[in-house]
N, C-alpha and C positions, 0 to 999 in steps of 0.2 A: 730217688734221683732228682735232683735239679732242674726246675721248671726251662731255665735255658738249655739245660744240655738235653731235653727231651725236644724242645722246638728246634735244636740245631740237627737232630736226629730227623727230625719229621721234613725239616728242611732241604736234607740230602737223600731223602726217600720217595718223597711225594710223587718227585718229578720222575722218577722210574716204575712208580706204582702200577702203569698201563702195562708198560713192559713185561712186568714180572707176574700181572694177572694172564697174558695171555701164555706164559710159557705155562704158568700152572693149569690153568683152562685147557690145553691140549694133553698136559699129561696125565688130566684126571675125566675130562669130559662133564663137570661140573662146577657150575656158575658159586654155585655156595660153598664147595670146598676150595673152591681157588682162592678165594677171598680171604679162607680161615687160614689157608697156608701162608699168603702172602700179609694177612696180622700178625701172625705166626717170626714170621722172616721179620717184620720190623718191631718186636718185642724184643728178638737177639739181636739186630742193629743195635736197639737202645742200648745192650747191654755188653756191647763190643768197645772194643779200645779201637774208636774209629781213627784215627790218627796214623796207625798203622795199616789201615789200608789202601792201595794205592791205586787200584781200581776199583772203588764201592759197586760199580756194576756188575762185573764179575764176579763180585764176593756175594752179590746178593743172588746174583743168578744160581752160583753152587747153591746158596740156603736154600732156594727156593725149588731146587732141583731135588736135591733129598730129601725133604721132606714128603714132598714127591713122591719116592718112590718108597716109602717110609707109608705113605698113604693108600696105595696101588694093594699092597698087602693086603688091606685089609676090605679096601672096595673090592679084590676079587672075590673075598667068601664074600662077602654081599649078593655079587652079583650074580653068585651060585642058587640062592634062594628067592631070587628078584622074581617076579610074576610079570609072565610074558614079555616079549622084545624089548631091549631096553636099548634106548637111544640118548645121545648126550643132550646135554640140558642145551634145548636151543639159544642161539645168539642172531638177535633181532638187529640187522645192517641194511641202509639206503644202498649202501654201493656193493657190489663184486667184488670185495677187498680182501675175504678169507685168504689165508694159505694152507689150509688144510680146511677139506670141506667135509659135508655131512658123512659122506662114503668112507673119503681117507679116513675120519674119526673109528668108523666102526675096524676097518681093518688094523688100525693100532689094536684094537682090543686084545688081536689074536697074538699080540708079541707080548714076551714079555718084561717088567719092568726095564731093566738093563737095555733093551734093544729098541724100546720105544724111548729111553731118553737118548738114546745115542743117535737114531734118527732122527729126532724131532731138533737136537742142538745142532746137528751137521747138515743136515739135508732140509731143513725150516731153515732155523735161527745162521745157518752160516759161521759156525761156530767151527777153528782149525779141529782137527783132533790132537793135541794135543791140549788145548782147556776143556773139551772133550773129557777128554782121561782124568783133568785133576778134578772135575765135577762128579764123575760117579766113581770116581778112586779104583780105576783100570787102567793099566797101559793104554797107551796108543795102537799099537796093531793090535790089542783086544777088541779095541773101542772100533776099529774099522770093521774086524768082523762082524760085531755085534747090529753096525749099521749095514753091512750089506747082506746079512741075514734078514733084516727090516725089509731091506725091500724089495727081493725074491716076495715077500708076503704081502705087501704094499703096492705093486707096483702097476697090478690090473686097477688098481681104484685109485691111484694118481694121474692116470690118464685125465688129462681135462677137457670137455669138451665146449671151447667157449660158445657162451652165447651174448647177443648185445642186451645188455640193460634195460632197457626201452621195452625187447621184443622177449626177455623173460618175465617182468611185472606185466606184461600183454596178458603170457600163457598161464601167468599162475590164478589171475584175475578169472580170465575164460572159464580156469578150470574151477573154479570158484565158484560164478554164476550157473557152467549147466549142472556140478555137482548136486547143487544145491538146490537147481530150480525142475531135476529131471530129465535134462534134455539130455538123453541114450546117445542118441545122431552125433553128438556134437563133442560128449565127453568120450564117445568110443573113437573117435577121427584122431584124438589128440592121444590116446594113449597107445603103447609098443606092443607087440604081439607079446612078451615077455617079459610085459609090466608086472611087478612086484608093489604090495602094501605090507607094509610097516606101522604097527601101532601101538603105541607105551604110553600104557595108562597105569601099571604100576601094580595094580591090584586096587585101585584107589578110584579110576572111573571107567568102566565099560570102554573094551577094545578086544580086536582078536589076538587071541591067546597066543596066537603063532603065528607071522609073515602068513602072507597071500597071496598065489604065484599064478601067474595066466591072464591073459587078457579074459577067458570067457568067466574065470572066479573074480576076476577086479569086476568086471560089470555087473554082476547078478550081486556082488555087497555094495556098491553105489545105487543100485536100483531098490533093495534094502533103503540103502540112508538117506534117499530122495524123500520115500516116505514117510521118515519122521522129520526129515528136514521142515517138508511140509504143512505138516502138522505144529512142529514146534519150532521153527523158527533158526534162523543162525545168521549173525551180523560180521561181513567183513571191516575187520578194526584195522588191517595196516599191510599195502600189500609191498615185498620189496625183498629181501634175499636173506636167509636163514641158515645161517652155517655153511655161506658160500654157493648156494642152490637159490634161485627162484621158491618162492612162496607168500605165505599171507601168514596174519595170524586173524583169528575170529572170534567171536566171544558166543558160545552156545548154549541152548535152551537150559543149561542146569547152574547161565550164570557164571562159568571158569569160561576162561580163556582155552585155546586151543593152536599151536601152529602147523601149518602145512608146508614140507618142505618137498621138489620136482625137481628128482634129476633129470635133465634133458639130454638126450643122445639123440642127434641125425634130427632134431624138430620134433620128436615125439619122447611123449614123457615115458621113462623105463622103470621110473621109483617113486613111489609117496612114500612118503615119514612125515607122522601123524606124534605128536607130542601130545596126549591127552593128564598125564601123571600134573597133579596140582604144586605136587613138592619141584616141580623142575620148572614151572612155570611163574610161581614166586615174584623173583627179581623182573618180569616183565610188568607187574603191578605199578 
């Protein structure tokens, strides 16, 4: 191909590039396969009769939508043999800007392909149903079913419970400093009677095997991780919001990064999600 007709390509591509990582990033919940999709998408750009198309966004939005679900296939058997909780690969934000945050991701998981793109283009992206349909190649009153069976399963973990920006990098910082420095008093005041931990280390760095439910089991593993905190040390690198949630990311004793992400309900924290897996932490380097 022609060194112009590749830069005339790159040229009508670029500029939706952000766009089209974040539709694949919500339908995969992975920083490195969105990217692969969305090369992917501007490799058959390249090799399109662009001329013929009259909305290139759209056209790229389908590519980048099947592929997609083309890809979902196969991250399920993955995810069947994955070692302990897995969680999407964090995305490191100053502001509150997600639209789909830590929780919402995990509840896509339980839909499937078809009905996670069809909520995510109608009820995200704002997308009619009928581009809808010609995206995953269903009718239109398919396409609604498929999205109001999304969120019947969606719909407890779209609840938003805002919080101000200011007084979430407060809580995540707090929960930072007594985590880490031991203080019981301090880190038990801020968490829910039926806080939950979360931790996906992949098989790759030391986490618990399975979620962690209860305030008196969250306390007695942080009083655990005090003592090696203390021992070995752990650096707050960036505090600020993680997939839409309040949190930090840190850089710990064995040298990897690590993020923390706190849903907050009612002022008191009811979720940590602990990203330890190296392969998901990558792109924050």
């Amino acid at each position: 191909m022609a060194p112009q007709s590749q830069e005339d390509a790159a040229a009508s591509f670029d500029p939706l590039r952000p766009k089209l990582i974040r539709v694949a990033y919500r339908m995969l919940g992975s920083v490195a396969d969105a990217e692969d999709v969305v090369q992917e998408a501007f490799i058959r750009w390249m090799g399109a009769d662009r001329h013929a198309v009259r909305e290139p966004e759209a056209f790229l939005r389908r590519t980048v939508t099947r592929l997609c679900l083309d890809q979902l296939k196969s991250a399920r058997r993955q995810r069947e043999t994955y070692v302990g909780p897995w969680l999407p690969d964090p995305v490191v934000e100053d502001e509150e800007e997600e639209d789909v945050t830590l929780p919402l991701m995990l509840a896509l998981e339980r839909l499937s392909p078809l009905e996670r793109a069809a909520f995510l283009l109608h009820d995200v992206f704002g997308l009619p149903f009928e581009e809808v349909a010609t995206t995953i190649e269903r009718d239109p009153a398919a396409c609604r079913q498929l999205a109001t069976r999304a969120r019947g399963h969606v719909r407890e973990a779209r609840s938003r419970f805002q919080i101000d920006k200011k007084r979430g990098v407060e809580l995540a910082e707090a929960f930072f400093a007594a985590s880490r420095s031991g203080d019981m008093s301090t880190l038990g005041a801020m968490l829910a009677a039926d806080v939950s931990v979360h931790a996906d280390g992949g098989g790759k760095r030391a986490a618990a095997g399975a979620p962690i439910f209860g305030f008196e089991a969250v306390m007695m593993l942080h009083d655990h991780l005090a003592e090696l905190f203390r021992k070995n040390g752990s650096q707050l690198v960036h505090a600020g919001f993680i997939n839409g949630l309040p949190g930090f990311v840190s850089l710990e004793a064995d040298g990897e990064l690590q993020t923390t992400a706190l849903d907050i309900v009612d002022g008191k924290i009811a979720a940590i999600y602990v990203v330890r897996n190296p392969d998901k932490l990558r792109h924050l380097n």
